[in-house]
C-alpha positions, -999 to 999 in steps of 0.1 A, spaced: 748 484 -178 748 456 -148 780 433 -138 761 406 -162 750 422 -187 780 425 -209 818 412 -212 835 397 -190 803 391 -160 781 378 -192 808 352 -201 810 340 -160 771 341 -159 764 319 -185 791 294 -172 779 296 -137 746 285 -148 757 257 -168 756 238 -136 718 236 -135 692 220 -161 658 229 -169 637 251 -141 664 252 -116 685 273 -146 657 295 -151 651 299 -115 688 309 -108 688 329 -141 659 355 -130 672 354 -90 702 367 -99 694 389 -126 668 406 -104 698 414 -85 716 428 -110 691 450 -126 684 465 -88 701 494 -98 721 482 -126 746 472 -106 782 463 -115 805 441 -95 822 474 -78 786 484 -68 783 449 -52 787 454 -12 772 451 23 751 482 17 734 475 -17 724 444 -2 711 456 31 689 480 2 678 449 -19 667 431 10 645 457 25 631 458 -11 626 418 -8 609 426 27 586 445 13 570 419 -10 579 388 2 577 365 33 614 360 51 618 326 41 614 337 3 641 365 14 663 335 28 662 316 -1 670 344 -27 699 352 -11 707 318 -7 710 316 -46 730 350 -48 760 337 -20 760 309 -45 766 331 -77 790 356 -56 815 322 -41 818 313 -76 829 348 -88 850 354 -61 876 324 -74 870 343 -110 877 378 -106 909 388 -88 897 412 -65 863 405 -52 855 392 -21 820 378 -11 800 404 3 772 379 22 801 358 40 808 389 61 771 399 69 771 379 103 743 398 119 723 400 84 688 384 91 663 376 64 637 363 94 613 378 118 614 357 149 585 369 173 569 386 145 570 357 121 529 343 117 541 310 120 558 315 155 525 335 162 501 308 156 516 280 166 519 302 201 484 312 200 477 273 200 500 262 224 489 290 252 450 275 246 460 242 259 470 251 289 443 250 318 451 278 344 456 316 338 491 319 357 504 285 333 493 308 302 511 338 316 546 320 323 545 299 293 535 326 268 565 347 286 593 326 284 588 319 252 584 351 239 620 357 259 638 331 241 618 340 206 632 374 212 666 368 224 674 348 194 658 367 170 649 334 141 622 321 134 607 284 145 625 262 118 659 280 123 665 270 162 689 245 165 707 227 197 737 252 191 709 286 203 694 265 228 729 257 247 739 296 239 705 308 256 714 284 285 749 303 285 735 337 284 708 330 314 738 319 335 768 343 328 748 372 315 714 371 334 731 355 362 700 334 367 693 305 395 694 272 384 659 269 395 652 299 375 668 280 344 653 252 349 616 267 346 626 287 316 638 254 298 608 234 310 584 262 291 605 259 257 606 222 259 569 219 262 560 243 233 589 227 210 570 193 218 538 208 208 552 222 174 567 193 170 534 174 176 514 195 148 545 203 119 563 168 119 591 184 97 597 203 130 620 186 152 628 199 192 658 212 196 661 209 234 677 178 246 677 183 284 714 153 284 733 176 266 724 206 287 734 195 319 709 218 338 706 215 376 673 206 391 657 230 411 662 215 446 626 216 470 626 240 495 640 224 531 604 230 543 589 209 518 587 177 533 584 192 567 553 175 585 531 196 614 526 175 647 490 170 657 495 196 685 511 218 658 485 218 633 460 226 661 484 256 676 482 269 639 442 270 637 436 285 670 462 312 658 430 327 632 408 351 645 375 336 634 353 366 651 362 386 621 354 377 580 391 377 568 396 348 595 366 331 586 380 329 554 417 317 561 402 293 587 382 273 564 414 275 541 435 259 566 416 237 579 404 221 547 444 220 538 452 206 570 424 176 563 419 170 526 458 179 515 452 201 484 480 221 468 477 262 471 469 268 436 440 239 441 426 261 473 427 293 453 410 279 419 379 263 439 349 277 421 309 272 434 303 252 404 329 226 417 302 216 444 278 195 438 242 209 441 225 185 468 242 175 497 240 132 508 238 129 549 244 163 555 283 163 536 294 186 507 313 170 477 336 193 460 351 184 429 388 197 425 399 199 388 432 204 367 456 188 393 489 186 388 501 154 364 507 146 326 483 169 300 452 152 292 460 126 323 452 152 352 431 135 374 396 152 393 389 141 422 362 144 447 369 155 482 336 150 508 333 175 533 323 170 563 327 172 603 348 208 615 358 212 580 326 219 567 313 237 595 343 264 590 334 263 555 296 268 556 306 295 576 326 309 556 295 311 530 271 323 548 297 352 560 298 355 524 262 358 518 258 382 550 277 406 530 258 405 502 276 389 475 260 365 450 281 332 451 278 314 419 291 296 385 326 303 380 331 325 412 363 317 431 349 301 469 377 320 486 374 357 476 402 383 481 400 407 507 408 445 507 414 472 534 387 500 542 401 525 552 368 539 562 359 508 585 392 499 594 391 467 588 393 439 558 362 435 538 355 415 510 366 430 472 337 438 456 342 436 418 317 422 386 348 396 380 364 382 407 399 368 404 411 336 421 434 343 447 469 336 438 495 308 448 519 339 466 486 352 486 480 319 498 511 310 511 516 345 524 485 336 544 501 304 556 530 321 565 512 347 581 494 324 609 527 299 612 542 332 625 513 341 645 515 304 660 556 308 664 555 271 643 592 267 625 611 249 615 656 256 617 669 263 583 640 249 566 605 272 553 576 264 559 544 263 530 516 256 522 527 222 510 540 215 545 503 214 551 493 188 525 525 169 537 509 167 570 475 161 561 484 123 540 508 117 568 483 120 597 455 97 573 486 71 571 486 68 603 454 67 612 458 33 593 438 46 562 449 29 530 477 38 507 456 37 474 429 61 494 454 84 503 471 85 462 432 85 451 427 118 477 465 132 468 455 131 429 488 112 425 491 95 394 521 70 405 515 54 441 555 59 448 550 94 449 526 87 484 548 55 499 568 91 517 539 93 536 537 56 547 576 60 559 560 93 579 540 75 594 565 47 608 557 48 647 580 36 675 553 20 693 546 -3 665 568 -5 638 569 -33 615 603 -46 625 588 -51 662 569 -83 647 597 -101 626 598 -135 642 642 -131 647 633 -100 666 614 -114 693 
């Protein structure tokens, strides 16, 4: 016979449920007696391991939220015995690591992923976002509607003193999470984020030294004759340059150009390519046209037709710059034949950068050199060849014009600076 069944745990069970009226008494009455006739259990019967039984028994048939709240009702029933029966002490208070969720595995947290990761416009995005989450998702181990502030200022802990990662690293991690909590929070309103980035006080990620770092005019031309444009490898990083060094756009802009970003039929001889999925606010990313023309598009068109001479089909969604591989056979780089090319990545093209600044001995002390360098020196030399500010944002694909005044205070010049014209300076 069970604890409730008879006597004493009878006479405590009705009492208890004197406390509710209606369905919520009928609802408490069955919970608990399912409980109890698991085993017809008496009260001695009643600890950690019987419950760890009845819950794999609720797992079986039931989602973990139905779990949760079962047990829920049970604590409930087994607080008010405790201050009844001399003796007994609350097995559920002390099951600290007891979890009725399934975190990464709950369908929820799946979809709501699965939705998430579609919005996001480039491969490597999908990749990083779809991994950090899964790292926090796993490291706490609860499902979506259990995180609160208090796991997502433990996580931050744990990266730091545990993982003993960068504040950079951190950063990145947290700016992942924040943007999928948003976008739960966008489609379940009952949702609400968890991440307020005040109250974790985490360090921004400071820009390389070499960020800002602008090439001379001499410089940028040391770095271009550094490529050996006999061979198809250099043909290739050439073109790359050179198009950096002229039209500013990031690596990851370079490496994503496809053919069917140019526009069929050229106007006076000049290419217009169409460069997509910049960097900015989702659903606000601007695409802007770039016209190629003079040495740029001779390096590219050579480029192509070294392309075509090797017989490869350039078309649709076929990355303009392809990767290279060594023959060992020839001895030499040749282009990677394969039925689906991949883009190249943000690390090869910066490891090409690197690769001629090297070649050119162009450096700067204490401060690295990228490819962003190159965009940096591109908008500064259009500023001050006098073209206009709104031009050069238009051609950046920045979406607020303070983020190109730095290239207007680049382009300051000691042969005529404003200053020299104020009337009290004469």
């Amino acid at each position: 016979m069970s604890f409730i069944d008879g006597g004493t745990g009878k006479r405590l069970f009705e009492k208890y449920l004197k406390k509710y009226h209606g369905g919520s008494q009928r609802v408490y009455r069955s919970e608990i007696k399912q409980f109890f006739d698991f085993k017809n259990s008496s009260l001695e019967h009643v600890k950690i391991e019987l419950l760890r039984q009845y819950q794999e028994k609720l797992a079986e048939e039931h989602t973990p939220a139905t779990t949760k709240r079962k047990f829920s009702i049970l604590n409930g029933f087994f607080k008010f015995i405790e201050g009844q029966v001399k003796g007994f002490s609350n097995p559920i208070s002390k099951l600290g690591d007891f979890k009725t969720h399934r975190g990464i595995k709950s369908d929820e947290f799946k979809k709501m992923l699965a939705l998430f990761i579609a919005e996001q416009n480039t491969l490597n995005t999908k990749r990083s976002y779809e991994n950090q989450v899964k790292l926090f998702f796993s490291w706490a181990g609860k499902d979506l509607a259990e995180i609160t502030r208090s796991e997502v200022a433990t996580y931050r802990d744990y990266l730091r003193m545990e993982r003993m990662c960068k504040d950079s690293t951190i950063w990145n991690k947290f700016i992942a999470l924040n943007r999928f909590f948003k976008f739960v929070e966008r489609e379940n309103r009952k949702f609400k984020n968890p991440i307020v980035f005040k109250e974790l006080k985490l360090i921004f990620p400071k820009k390389d030294k070499g960020y800002y770092s602008v090439l001379s005019t001499v410089e940028a031309e040391k770095l271009l004759r550094a490529v050996d444009k006999r061979t198809a490898i250099g043909k290739r990083d050439y073109a790359m340059l050179l198009i950096t060094l002229v039209y500013g756009l990031r690596a990851n802009e370079i490496a994503r150009l496809q053919h069917n970003n140019l526009e069929l039929e050229r106007v006076k001889g000049q290419q217009k390519v169409w460069v997509i999925d910049r960097k900015g606010r989702f659903q606000n990313r601007p695409k802007t046209a770039i016209i190629l023309n003079g040495r740029a598009l001779r390096a590219f068109d050579d480029w192509l037709e070294t392309v075509k001479n090797h017989g490869v089909r350039c078309s649709g969604g076929m990355p303009i710059f392809l990767p290279f591989i060594y023959d060992r056979n020839d001895g030499e780089f040749v282009i990677k034949r394969s039925r689906n090319y991949r883009p190249l990545s943000v690390k090869a093209v910066e490891n090409i950068v690197k690769k001629y600044l090297q070649k050119a001995s162009i450096s700067r002390e204490q401060k690295t050199l990228s490819p962003h360098a190159l965009r940096h020196t591109a908008f500064t030399l259009l500023a001050r060849a006098g073209v206009k500010l709104h031009d050069i944002q238009k051609l950046a694909g920045h979406q607020d014009i303070n983020t190109t005044m730095i290239y207007v205070h680049s382009a300051q010049s000691y042969k005529d600076h404003p200053g020299m014209h104020s009337p009290l300076n004469k």
